[in-house]
Structure formats: structure tokens, C-alpha cells
C-alpha positions as protocol buffer text, in pm:
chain_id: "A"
residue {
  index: 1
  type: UNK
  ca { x: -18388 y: -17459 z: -9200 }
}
residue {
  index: 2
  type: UNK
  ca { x: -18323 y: -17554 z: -9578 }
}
residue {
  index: 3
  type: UNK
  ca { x: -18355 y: -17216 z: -9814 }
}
residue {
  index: 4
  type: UNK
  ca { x: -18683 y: -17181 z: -10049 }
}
residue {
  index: 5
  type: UNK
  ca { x: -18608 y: -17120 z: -10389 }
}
residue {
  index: 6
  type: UNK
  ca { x: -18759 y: -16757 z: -10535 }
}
residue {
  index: 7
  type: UNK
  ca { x: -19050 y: -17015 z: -10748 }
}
residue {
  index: 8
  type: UNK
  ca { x: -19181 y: -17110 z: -10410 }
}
residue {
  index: 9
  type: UNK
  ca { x: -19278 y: -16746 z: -10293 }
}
residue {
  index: 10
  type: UNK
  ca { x: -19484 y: -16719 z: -10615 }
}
residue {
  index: 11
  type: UNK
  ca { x: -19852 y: -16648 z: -10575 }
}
residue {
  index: 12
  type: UNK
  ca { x: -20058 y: -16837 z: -10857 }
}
residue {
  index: 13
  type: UNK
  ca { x: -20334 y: -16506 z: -10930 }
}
residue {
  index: 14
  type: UNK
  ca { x: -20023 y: -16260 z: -10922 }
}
residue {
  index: 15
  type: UNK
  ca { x: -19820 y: -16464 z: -11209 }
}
residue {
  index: 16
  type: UNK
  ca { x: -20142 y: -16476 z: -11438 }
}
residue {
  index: 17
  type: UNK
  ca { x: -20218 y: -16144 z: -11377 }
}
residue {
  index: 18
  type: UNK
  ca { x: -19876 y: -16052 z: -11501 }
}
residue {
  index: 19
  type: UNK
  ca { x: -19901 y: -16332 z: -11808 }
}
residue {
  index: 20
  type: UNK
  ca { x: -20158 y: -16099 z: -11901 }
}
residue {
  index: 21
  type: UNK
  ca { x: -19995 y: -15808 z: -11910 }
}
residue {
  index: 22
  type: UNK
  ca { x: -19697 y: -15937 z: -12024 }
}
residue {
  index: 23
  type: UNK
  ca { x: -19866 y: -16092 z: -12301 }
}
residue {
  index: 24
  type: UNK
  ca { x: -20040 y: -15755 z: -12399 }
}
residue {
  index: 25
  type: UNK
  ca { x: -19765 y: -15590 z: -12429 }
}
residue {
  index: 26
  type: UNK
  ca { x: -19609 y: -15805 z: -12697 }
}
residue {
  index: 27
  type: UNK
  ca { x: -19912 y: -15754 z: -12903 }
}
residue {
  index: 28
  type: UNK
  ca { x: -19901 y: -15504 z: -13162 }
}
residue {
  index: 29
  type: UNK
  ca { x: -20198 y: -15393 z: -13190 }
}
residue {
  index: 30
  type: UNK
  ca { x: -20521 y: -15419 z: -12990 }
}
residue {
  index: 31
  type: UNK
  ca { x: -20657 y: -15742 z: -12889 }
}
residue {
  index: 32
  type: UNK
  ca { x: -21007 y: -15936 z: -12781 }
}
residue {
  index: 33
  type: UNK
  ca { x: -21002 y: -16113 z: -12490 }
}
residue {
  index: 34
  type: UNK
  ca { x: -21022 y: -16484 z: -12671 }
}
residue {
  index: 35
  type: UNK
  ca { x: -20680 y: -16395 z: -12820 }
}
residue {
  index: 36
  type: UNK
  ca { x: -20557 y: -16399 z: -12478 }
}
residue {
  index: 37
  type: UNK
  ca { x: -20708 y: -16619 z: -12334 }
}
residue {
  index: 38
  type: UNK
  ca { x: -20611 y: -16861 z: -12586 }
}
residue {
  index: 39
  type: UNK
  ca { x: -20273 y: -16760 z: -12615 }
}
residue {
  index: 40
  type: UNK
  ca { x: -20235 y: -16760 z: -12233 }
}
residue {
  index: 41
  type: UNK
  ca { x: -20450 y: -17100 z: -12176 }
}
residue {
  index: 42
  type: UNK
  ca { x: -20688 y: -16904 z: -11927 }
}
residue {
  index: 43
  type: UNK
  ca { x: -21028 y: -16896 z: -11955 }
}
residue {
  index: 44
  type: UNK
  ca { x: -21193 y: -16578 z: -12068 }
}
residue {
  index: 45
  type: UNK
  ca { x: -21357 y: -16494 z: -11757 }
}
residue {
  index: 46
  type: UNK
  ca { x: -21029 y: -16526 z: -11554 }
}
residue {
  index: 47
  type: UNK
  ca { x: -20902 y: -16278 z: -11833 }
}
residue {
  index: 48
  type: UNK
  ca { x: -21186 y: -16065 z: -11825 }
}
residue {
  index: 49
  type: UNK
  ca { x: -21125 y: -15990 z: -11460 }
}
residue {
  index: 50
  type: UNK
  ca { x: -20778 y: -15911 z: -11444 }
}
residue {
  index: 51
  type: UNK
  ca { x: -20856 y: -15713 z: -11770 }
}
residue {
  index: 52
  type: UNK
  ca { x: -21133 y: -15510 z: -11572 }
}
residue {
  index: 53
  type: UNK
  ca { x: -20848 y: -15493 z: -11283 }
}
residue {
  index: 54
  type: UNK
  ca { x: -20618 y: -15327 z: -11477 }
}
residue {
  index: 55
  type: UNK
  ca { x: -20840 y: -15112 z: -11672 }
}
residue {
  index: 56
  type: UNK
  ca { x: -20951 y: -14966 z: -11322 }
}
residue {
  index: 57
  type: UNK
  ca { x: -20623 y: -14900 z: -11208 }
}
residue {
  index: 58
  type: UNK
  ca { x: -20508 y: -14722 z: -11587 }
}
residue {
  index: 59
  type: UNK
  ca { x: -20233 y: -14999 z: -11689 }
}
residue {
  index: 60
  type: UNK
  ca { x: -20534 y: -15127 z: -11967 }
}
residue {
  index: 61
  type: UNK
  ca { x: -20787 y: -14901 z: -12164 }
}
residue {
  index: 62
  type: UNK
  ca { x: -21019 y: -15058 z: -12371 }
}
residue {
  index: 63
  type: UNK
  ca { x: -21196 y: -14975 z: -12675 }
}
residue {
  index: 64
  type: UNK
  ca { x: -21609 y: -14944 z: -12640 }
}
residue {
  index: 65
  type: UNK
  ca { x: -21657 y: -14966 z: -13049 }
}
residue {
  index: 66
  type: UNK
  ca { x: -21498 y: -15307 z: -13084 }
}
residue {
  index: 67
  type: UNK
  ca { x: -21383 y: -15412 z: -12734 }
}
residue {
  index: 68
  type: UNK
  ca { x: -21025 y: -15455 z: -12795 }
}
residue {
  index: 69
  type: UNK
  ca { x: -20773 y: -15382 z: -12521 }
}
residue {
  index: 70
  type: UNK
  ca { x: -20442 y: -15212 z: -12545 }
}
residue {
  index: 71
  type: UNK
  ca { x: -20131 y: -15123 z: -12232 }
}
residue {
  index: 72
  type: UNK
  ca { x: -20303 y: -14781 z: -12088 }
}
residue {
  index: 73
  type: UNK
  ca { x: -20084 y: -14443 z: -11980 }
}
residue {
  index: 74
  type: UNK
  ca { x: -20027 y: -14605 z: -11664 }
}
residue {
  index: 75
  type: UNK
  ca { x: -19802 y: -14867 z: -11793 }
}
residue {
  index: 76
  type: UNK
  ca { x: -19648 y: -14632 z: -12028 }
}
residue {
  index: 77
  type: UNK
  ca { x: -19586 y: -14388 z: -11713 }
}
residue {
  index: 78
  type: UNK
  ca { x: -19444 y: -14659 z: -11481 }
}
residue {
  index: 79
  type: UNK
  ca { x: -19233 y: -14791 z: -11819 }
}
residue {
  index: 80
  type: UNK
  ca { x: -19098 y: -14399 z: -11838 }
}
residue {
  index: 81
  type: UNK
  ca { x: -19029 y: -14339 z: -11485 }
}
residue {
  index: 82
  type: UNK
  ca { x: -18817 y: -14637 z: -11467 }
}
residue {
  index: 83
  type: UNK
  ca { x: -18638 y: -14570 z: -11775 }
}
residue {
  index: 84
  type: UNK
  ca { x: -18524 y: -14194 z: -11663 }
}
residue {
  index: 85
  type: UNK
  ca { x: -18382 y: -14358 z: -11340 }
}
residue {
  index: 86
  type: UNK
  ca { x: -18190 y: -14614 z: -11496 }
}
residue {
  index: 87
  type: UNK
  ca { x: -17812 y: -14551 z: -11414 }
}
residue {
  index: 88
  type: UNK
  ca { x: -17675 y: -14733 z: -11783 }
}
residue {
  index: 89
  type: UNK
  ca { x: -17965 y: -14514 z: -11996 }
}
residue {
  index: 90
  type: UNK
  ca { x: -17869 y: -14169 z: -11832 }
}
residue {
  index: 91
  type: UNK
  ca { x: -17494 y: -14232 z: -11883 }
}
residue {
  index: 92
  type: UNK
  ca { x: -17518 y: -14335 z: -12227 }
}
residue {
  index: 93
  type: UNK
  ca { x: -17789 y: -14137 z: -12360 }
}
residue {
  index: 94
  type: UNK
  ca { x: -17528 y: -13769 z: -12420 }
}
residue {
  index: 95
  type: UNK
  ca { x: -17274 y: -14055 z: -12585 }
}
residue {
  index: 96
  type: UNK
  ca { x: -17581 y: -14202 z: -12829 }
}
residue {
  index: 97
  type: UNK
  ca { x: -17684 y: -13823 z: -12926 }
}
residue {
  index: 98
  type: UNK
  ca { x: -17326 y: -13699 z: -12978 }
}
residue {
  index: 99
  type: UNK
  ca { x: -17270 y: -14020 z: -13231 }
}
residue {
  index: 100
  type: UNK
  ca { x: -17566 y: -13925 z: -13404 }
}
residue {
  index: 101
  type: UNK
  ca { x: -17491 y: -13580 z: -13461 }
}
residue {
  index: 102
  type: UNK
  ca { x: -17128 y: -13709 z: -13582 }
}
residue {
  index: 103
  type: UNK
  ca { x: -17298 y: -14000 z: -13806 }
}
residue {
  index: 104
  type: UNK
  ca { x: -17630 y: -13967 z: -13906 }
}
residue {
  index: 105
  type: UNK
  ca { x: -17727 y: -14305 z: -13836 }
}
residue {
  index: 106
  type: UNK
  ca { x: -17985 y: -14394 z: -13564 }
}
residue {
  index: 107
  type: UNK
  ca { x: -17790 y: -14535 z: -13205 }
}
residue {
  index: 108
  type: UNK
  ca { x: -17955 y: -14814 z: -13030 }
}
residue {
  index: 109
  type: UNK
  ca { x: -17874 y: -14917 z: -12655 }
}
residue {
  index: 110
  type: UNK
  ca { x: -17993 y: -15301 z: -12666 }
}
residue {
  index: 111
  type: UNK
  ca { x: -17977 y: -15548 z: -12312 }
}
residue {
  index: 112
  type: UNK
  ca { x: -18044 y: -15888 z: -12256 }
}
residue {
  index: 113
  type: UNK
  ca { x: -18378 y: -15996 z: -12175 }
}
residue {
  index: 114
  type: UNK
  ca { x: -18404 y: -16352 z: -12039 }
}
residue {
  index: 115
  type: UNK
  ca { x: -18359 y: -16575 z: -12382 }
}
residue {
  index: 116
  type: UNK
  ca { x: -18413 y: -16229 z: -12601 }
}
residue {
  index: 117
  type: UNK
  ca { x: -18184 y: -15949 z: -12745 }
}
residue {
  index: 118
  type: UNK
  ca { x: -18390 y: -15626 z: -12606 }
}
residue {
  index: 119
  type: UNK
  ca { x: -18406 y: -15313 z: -12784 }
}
residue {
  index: 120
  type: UNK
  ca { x: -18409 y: -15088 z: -12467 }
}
residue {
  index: 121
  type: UNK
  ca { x: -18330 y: -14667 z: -12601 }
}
residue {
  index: 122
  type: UNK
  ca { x: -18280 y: -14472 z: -12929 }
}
residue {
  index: 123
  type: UNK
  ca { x: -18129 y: -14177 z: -13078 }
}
residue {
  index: 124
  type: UNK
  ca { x: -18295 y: -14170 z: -13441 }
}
residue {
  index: 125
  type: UNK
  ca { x: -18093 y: -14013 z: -13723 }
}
residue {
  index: 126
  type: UNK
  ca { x: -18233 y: -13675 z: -13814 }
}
residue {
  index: 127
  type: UNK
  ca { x: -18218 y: -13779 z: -14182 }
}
residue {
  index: 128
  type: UNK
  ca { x: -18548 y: -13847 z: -14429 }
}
residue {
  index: 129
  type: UNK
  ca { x: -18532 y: -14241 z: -14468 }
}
residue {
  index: 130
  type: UNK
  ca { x: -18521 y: -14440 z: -14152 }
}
residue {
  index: 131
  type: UNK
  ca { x: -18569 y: -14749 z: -14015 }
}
residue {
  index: 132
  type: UNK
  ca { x: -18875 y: -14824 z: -13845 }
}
residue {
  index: 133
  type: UNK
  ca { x: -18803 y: -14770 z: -13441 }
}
residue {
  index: 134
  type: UNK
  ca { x: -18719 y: -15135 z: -13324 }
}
residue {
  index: 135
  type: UNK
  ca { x: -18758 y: -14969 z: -12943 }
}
residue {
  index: 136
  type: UNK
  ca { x: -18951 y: -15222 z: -12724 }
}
residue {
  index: 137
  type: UNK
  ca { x: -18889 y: -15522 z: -12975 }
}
residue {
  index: 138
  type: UNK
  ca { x: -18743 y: -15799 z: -12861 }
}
residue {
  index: 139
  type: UNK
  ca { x: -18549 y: -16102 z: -13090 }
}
residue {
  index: 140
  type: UNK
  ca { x: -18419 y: -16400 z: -13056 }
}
residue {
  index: 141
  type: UNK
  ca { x: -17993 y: -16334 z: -12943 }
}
residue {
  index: 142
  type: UNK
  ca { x: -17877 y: -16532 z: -13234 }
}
residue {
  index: 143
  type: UNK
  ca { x: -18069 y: -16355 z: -13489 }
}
residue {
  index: 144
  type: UNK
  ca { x: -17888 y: -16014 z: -13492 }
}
residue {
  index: 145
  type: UNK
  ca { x: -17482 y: -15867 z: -13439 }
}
residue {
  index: 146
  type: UNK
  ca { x: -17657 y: -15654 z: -13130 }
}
residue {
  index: 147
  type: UNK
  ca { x: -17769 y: -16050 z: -12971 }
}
residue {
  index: 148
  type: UNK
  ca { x: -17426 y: -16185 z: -13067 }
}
residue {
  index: 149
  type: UNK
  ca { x: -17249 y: -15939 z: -12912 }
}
residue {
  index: 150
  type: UNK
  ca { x: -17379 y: -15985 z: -12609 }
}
residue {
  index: 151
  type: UNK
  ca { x: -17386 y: -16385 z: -12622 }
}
residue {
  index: 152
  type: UNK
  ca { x: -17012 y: -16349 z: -12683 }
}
residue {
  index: 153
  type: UNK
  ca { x: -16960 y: -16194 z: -12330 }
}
residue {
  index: 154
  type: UNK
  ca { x: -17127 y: -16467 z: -12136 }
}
residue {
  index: 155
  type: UNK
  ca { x: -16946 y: -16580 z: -11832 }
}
residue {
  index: 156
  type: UNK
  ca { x: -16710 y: -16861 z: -11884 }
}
residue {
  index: 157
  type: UNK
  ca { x: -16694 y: -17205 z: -11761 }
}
residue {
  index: 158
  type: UNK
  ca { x: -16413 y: -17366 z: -11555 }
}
residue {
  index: 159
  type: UNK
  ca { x: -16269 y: -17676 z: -11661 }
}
residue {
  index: 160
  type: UNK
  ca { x: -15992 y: -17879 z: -11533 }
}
residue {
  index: 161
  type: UNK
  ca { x: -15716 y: -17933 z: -11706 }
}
residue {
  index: 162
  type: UNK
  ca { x: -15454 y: -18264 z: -11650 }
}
residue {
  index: 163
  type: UNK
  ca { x: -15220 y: -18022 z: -11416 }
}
residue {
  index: 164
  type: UNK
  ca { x: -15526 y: -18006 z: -11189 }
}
residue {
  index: 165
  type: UNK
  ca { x: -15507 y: -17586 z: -11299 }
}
residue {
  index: 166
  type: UNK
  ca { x: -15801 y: -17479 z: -11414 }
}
residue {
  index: 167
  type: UNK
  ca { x: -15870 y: -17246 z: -11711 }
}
residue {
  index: 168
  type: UNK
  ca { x: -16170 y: -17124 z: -11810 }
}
residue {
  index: 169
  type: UNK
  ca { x: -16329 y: -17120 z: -12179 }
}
residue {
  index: 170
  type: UNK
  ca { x: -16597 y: -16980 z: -12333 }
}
residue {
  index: 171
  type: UNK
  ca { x: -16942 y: -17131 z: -12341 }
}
residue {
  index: 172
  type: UNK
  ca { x: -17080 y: -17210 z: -12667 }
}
residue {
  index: 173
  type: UNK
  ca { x: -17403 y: -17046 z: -12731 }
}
residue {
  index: 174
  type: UNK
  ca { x: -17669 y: -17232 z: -12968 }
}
residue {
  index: 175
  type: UNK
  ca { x: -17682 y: -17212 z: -13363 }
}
residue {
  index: 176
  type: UNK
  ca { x: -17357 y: -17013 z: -13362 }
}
residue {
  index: 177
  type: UNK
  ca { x: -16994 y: -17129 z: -13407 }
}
residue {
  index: 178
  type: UNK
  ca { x: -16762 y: -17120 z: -13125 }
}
residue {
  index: 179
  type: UNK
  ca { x: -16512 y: -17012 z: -13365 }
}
residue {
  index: 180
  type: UNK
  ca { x: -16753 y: -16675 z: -13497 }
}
residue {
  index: 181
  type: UNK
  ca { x: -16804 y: -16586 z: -13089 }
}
residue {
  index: 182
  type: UNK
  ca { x: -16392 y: -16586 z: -13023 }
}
residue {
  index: 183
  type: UNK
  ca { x: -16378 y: -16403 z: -13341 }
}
residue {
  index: 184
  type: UNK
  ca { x: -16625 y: -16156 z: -13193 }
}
residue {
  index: 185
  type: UNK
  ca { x: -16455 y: -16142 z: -12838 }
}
residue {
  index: 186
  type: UNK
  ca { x: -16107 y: -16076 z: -13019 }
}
residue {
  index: 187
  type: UNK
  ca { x: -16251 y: -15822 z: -13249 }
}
residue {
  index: 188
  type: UNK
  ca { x: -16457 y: -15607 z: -12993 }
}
residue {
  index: 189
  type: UNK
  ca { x: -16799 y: -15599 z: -13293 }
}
residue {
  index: 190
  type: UNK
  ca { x: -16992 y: -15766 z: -13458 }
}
residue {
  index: 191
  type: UNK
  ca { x: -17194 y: -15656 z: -13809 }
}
residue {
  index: 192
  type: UNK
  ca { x: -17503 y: -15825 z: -13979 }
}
residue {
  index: 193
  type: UNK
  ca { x: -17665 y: -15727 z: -14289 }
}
residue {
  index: 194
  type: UNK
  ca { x: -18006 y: -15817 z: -14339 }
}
residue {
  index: 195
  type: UNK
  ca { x: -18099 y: -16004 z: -14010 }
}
residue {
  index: 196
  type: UNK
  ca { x: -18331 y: -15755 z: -13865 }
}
residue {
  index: 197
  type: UNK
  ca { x: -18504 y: -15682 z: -14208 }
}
residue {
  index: 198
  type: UNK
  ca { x: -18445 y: -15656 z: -14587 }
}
residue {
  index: 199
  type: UNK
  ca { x: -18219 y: -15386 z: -14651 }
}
residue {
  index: 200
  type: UNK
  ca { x: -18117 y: -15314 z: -14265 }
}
residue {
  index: 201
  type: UNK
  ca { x: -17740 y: -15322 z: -14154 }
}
residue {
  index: 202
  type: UNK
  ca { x: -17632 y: -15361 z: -13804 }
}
residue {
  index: 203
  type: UNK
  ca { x: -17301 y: -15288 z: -13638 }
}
residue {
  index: 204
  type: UNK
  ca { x: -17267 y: -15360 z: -13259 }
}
residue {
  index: 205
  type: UNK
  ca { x: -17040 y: -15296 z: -12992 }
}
residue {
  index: 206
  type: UNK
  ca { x: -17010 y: -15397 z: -12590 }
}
residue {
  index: 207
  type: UNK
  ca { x: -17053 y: -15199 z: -12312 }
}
residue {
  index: 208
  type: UNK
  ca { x: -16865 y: -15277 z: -11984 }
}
residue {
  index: 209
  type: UNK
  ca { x: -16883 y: -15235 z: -11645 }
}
residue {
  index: 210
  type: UNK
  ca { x: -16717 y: -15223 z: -11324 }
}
residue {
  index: 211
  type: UNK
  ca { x: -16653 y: -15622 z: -11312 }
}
residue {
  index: 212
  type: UNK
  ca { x: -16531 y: -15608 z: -11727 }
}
residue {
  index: 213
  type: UNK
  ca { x: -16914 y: -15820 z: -11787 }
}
residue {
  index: 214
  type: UNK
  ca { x: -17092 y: -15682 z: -12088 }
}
residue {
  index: 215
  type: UNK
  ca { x: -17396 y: -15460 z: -11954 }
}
residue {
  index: 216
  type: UNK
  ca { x: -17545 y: -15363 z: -12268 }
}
residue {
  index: 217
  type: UNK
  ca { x: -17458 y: -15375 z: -12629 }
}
residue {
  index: 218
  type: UNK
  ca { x: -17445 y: -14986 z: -12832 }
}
residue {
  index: 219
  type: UNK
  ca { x: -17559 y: -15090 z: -13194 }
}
residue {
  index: 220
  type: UNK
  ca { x: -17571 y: -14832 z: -13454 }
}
residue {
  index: 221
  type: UNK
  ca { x: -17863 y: -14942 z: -13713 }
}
residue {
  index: 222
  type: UNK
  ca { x: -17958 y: -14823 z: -14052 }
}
residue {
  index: 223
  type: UNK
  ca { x: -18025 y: -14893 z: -14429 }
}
residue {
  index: 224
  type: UNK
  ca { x: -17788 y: -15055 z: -14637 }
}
residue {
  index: 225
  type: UNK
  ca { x: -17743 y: -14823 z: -14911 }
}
residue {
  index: 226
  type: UNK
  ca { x: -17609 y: -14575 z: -14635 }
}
residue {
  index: 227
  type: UNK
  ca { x: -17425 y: -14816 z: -14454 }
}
residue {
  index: 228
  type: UNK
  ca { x: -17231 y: -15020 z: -14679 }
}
residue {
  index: 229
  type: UNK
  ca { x: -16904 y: -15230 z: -14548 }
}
residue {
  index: 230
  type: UNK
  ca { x: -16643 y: -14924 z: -14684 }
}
residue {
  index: 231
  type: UNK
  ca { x: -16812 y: -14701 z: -14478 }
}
residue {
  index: 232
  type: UNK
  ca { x: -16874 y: -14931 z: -14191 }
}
residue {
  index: 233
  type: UNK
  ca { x: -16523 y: -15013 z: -14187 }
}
residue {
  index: 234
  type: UNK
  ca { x: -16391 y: -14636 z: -14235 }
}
residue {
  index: 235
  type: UNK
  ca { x: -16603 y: -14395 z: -14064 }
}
residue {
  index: 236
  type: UNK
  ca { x: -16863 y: -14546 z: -13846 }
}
residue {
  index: 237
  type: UNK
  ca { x: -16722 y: -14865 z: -13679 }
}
residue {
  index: 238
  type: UNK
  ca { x: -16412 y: -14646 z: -13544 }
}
residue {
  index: 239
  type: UNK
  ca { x: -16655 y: -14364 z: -13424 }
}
residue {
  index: 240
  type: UNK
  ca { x: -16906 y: -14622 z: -13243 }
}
residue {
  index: 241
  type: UNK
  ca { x: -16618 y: -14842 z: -13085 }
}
residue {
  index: 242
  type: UNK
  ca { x: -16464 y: -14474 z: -12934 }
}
residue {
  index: 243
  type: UNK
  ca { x: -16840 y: -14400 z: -12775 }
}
residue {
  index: 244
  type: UNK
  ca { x: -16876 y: -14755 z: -12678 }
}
residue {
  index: 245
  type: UNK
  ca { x: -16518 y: -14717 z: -12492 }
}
residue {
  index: 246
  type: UNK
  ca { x: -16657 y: -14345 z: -12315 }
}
residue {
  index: 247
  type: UNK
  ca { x: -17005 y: -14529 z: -12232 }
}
residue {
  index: 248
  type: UNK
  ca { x: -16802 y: -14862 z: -12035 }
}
residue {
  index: 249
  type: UNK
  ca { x: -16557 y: -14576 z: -11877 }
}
residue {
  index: 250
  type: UNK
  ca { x: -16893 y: -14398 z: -11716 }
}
residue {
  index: 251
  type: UNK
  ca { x: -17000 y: -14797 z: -11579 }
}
residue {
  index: 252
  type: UNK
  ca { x: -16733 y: -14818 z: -11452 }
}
residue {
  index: 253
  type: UNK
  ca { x: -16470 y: -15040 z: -11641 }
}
residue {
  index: 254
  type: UNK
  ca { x: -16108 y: -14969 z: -11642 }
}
residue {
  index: 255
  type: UNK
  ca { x: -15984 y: -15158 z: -11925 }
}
residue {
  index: 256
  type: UNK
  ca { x: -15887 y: -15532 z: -11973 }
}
residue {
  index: 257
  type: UNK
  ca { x: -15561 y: -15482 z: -11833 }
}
residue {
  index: 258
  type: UNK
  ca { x: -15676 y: -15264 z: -11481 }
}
residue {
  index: 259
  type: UNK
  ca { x: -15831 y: -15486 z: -11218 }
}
residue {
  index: 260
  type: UNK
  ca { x: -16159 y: -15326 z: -11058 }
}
residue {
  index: 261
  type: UNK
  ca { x: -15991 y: -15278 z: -10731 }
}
residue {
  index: 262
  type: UNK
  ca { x: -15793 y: -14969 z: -10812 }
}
residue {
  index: 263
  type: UNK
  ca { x: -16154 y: -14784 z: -10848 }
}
């Protein structure tokens, strides 16, 4: 019997009642149903239900003054409870607090999220002016060093070569230069200034696990006046590659030159 792709298990009422969610999450603040409904292309009273569905079981709570809707403790709880029992969180959480103490600078732990460079954990510097928490925000992977990073560990593609060998090169990722993601893989970072607001440096690095793939990137995050390339380059860039190195070691990874089966 021929195997059934994962699309053909879907049931139609459980996706939109997901694109709901899903799409009440990314708001900001609290919506109206018409904003969703438009957004989504439902109708309001399809939204309206599921709304009321989720309200009953505590993943929605809506306002009675001006009958907005916002995520409820429920979703928060199930969002927490998954997040404390994530392996890559709970081995680089100590590493993210110990750089913090060391740097002052707020630690990020950022993943890949389908298309999108997710912000996933934080450690937030102790210190007076900080940058707003980008925890739960999600951006395009070409738009920040934390996304680049990560592109720059994709898996490789196989071509032949004349010998019939094969050797395998990197896949190009849109909008940036094969020649800026080698220069990334060689380097082991990647820095930005700017890209995830006026006045906001970025300095990422990968983490690695058992199989040597980039899990996660660790991305320390701050304003510019504090981070400025002489420091980057000096002080925290040397200090965020060692706890990058102690994070991969806890996933698992050996090194570039140790294959996985000695573990």
C-alpha cells in the first residue's frame, strides 16, 4: 500500500482552529474578531466559535469592555511547561546566566522556526538601559547575524563531480552571498549592527549537537554604545564563542575533528 503523506491526515476544523491561535499569538496586542477573521479569510462566526472554544477551555480570555481577545494562562502554562522540559533550554540556560554575570549584556538562545529566526530564551543584563525583550519574536533568517548563523549551517547538497566522486557544497540561502555564508562557516560568528533596531548590535554564535548540525544559535544582544566592534572583538566575542563551545559539548558534539561514534 503506497505511504500517505503527513498533509493527508490533516483534519480541516483542527488546522483553522490552530490558524486561529496561531494567528493570535502573533498579535501584539488584543484583537476583535474581524481582524481575524480577515486576516485568516474565515468568516466571523467560524471565528467566533473556536474563539468561544478556547475561551472555555482557558487558552483565550476575552475582554467584556471592548471585546477584544488575547492568548489566556492556559496557553502561557502549556508554553512554560514545555519550555522547562526542553533538553537544549535546561543545558544552556547555567551557560547564558554565567555569560551574563561575566558581560553584562543580555544572552539570547534563538532556533529556527520554519522560514523564521525564533527568539526562544533570555538572560537580560542586570544593567539600567536595555533592549526591549525580543523573547517570542520571530524575523525573517536573513534579517539578523542570529538568522545567518543558523542559515550558514544548513545541510549541504551533493553534487557530482567529472570523477563520478561526489562532494558536497553549501546551499545558497536567499538575499545573502554565498561568499558572506562560507565566511560565516569559516569564522564560527556572525555580527550585525542595526538589523534588529536602531542602535541594537548583535553578535551570534552556533550551537552543535551530537551529529555536528547547528541546534540553536547563542546571540548576545545589546545597545551599540556598549557594544561597539573594539569591545566585540576583545572581550565579548571570545567569552560568547567559549560558552557557545560548553553549550554544543552538553548536546552532545565532540568537535569537527571527532566523529559521533566515539560517544
Amino acid at each position: 500500500m503506497p505511504s500517505r503523506g503527513k498533509d493527508s491526515y490533516s483534519i480541516q476544523s483542527v488546522e483553522n482552529a490552530l490558524n486561529v491561535l496561531e494567528a493570535l499569538c502573533d498579535e501584539e496586542e488584543e484583537v476583535r474578531i474581524s481582524r481575524l477573521s480577515e486576516k485568516l479569510g474565515m468568516n466571523k462566526t467560524s471565528v467566533f466559535r473556536l474563539l468561544a472554544t478556547f475561551e472555555n477551555r482557558g487558552y483565550v480570555e476575552r475582554e467584556a469592555a471592548s471585546g477584544k481577545y488575547r492568548l489566556g494562562l492556559a496557553a502561557y502554562e502549556m508554553g512554560q511547561k514545555f519550555l522547562s522540559r526542553m533538553g537544549l533550554l535546561k543545558k544552556a540556560h547555567p551557560v547564558m546566566e554565567r555569560l551574563v554575570r561575566e558581560c553584562n549584556e543580555a544572552i539570547y538562545l534563538a532556533v529556527r522556526r520554519n522560514g523564521d529566526l525564533l527568539f526562544l530564551d533570555v538572560v537580560d543584563t542586570p544593567l539600567q538601559v536595555k533592549i526591549v525583550s525580543l523573547v517570542g519574536k520571530r524575523y525573517p533568517l536573513t534579517s539578523s547575524a542570529a538568522g545567518k548563523v543558523l542559515l550558514a549551517g544548513a545541510p549541504p547538497e551533493e553534487d557530482p563531480t567529472p570523477d563520478k566522486k561526489r562532494r558536497t557544497t553549501a546551499k545558497p540561502a536567499a538575499d545573502i552571498p554565498a561568499e558572506e555564508l562560507q565566511e560565516i562557516r569559516s569564522s564560527g560568528f556572525c555580527i550585525d549592527f542595526g538589523n534588529l533596531g536602531d542602535g541594537v548590535a548583535c553578535v551570534a554564535v552556533p550551537l552543535r549537537n551530537i551529529h555536528g548540525e547547528i541546534a540553536a544559535g547563542l546571540c548576545m544582544i545589546g545597545p551599540d554604545f556598549r557594544m561597539n566592534p573594539a569591545q566585540i572583538e576583545q572581550d565579548f566575542l571570545p567569552r560568547l564563542k567559549e560558552a557557545g563551545e560548553i553549550i554544543s559539548s552538553k548536546l552532545g558534539y565532540l568537535g569537527p575533528h571527532m566523529s559521533k561514534d566515539l560517544y
